[in-house]
N, CA, C and O of each residue as an XYZ file, in Angstrom:
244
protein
N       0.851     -1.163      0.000
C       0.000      0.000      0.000
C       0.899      1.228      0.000
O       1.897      1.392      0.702
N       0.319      2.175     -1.018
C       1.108      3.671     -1.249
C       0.611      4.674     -0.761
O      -0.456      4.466     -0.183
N       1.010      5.799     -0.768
C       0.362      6.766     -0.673
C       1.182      7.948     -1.538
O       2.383      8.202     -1.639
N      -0.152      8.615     -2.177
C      -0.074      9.626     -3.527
C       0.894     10.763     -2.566
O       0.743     10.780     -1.344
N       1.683     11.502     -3.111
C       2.149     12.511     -2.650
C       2.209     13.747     -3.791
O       2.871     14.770     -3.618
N       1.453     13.488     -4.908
C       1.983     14.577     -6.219
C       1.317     13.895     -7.559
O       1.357     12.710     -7.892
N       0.686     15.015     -8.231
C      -0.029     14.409     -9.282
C       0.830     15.127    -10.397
O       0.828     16.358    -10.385
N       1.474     14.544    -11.242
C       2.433     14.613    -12.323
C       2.046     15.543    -13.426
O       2.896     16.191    -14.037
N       0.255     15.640    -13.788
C      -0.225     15.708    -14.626
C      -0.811     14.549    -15.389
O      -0.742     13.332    -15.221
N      -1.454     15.367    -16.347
C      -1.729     13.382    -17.837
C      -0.622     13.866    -18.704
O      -0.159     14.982    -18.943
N      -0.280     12.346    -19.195
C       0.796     11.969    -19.994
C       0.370     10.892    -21.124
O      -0.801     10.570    -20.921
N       0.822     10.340    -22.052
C       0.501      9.264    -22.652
C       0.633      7.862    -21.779
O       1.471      7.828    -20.878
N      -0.149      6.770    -22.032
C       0.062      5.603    -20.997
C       1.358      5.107    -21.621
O       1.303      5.233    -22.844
N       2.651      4.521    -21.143
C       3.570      4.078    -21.641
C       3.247      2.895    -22.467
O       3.660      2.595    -23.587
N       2.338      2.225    -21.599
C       2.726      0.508    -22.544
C       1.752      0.818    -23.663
O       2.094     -0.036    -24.481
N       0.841      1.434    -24.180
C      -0.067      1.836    -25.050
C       1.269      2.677    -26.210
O       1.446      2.222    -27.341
N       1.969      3.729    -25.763
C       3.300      3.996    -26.751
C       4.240      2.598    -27.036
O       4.845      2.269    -28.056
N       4.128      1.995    -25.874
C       5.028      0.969    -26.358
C       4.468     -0.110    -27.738
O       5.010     -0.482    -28.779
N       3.619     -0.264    -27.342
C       2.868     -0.761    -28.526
C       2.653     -0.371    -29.425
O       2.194     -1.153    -30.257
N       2.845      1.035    -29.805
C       2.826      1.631    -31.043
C       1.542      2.134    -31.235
O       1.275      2.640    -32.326
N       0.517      2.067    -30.157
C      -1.212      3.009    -30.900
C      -0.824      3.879    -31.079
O       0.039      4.509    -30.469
N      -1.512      4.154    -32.166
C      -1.318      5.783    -33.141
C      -2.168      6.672    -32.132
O      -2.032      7.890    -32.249
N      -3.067      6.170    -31.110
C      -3.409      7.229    -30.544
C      -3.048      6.843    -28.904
O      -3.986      7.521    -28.484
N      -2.605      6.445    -27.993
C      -2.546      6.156    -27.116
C      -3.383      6.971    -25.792
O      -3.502      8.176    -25.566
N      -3.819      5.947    -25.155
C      -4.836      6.650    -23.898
C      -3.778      7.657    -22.904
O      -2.617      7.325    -22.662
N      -4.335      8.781    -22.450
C      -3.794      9.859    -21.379
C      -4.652      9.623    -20.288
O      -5.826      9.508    -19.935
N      -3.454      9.610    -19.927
C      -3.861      9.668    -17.936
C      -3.677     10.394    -16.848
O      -2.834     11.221    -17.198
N      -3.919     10.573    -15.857
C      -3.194     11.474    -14.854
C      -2.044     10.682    -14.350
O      -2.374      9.505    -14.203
N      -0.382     11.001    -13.927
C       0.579     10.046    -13.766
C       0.187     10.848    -11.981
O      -0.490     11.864    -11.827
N       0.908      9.943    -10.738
C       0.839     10.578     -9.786
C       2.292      9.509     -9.201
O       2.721      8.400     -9.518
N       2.705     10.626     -8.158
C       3.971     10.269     -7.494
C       3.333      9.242     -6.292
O       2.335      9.586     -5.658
N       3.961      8.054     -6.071
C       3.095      7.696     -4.716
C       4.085      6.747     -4.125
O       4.664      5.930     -4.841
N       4.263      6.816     -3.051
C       5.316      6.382     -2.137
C       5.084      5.679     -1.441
O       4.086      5.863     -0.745
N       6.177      4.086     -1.205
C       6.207      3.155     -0.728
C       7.142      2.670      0.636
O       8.343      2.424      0.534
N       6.422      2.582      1.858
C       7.863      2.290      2.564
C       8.636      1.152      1.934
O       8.073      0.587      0.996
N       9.930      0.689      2.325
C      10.611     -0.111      1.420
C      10.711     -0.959      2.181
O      11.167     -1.864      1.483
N      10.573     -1.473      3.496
C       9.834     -2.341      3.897
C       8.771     -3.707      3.598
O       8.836     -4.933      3.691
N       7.860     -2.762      3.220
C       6.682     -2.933      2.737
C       7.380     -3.685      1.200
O       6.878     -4.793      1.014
N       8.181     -3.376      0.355
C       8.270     -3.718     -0.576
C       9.079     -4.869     -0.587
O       8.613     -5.902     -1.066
N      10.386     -4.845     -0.065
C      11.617     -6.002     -0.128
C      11.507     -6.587      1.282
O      12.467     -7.302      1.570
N      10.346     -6.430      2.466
C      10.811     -6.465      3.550
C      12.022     -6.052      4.700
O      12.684     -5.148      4.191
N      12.400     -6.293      5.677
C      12.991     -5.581      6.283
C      14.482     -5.942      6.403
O      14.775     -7.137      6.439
N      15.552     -4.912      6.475
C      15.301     -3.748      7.378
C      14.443     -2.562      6.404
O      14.352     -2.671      5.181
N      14.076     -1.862      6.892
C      13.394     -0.602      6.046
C      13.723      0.495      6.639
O      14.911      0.541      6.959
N      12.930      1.634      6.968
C      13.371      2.470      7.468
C      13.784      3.884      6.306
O      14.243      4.985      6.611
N      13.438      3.372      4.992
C      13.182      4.587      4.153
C      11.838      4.200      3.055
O      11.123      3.210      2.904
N      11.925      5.380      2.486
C      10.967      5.156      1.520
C      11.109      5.111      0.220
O      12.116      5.755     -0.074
N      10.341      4.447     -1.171
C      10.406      4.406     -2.493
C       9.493      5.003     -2.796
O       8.371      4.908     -2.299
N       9.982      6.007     -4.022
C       8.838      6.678     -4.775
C       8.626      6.861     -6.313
O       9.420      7.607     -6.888
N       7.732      6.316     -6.970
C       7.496      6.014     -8.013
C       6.398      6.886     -8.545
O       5.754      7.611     -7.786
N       6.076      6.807    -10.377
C       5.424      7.835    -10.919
C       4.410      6.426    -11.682
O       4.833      5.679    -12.565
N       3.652      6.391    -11.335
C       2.343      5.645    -11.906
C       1.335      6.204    -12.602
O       0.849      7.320    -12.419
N       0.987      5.268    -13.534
C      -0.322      5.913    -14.259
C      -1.773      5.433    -13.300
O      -1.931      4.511    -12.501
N      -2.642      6.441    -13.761
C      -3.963      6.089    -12.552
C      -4.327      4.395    -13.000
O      -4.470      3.529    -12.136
N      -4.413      4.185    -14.101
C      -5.089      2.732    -14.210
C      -4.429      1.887    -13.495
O      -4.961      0.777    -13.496
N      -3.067      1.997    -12.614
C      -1.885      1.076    -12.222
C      -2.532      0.822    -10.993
O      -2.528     -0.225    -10.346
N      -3.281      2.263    -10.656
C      -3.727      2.109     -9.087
C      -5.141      2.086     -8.751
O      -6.075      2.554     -9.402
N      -5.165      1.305     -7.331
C      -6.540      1.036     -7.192
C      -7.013      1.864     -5.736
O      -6.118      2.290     -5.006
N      -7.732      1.964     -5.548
C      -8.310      3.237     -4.190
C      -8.292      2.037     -3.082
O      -8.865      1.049     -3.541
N      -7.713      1.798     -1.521
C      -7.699      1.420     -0.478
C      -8.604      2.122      0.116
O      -8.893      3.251     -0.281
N      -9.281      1.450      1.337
C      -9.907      1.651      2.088
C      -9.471      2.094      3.445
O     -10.308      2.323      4.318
C-alpha cells in the first residue's frame, strides 16, 4: 500500500506507446510512495517513490 504525494499531470500511458497506438490513452501520472519495507521487507526504514499511471492504481480503504 502507497500513498499519492503529487499528481504529475496526464501523460501518454507508456505501454499503449510501447505498442505503437497511433493514438494512445492519457492519464493522470501521480507520485506515490512506498515504505521499502513494505516492498523487499525488512530492514526498512526509508521510503520508495514512483510515478504511476492512474489505471496502475486502485483506491484502499
Amino acid at each position: 500500500m502507497g500513498e499519492v504525494v503529487e499528481i504529475q499531470g496526464t501523460w501518454p500511458l507508456a505501454d499503449d506507446r510501447a505498442q505503437g497506438f497511433a493514438e494512445p490513452r492519457v492519464e493522470p501520472v501521480y507520485t506515490v510512495r512506498f515504505p521499502a519495507g513494505a516492498l523487499w521487507g525488512p530492514p526498512g526504514g526509508h521510503w520508495v517513490q514512483v510515478e504511476l499511471w492512474e489505471s496502475y492504481l486502485e483506491v484502499v480503504a
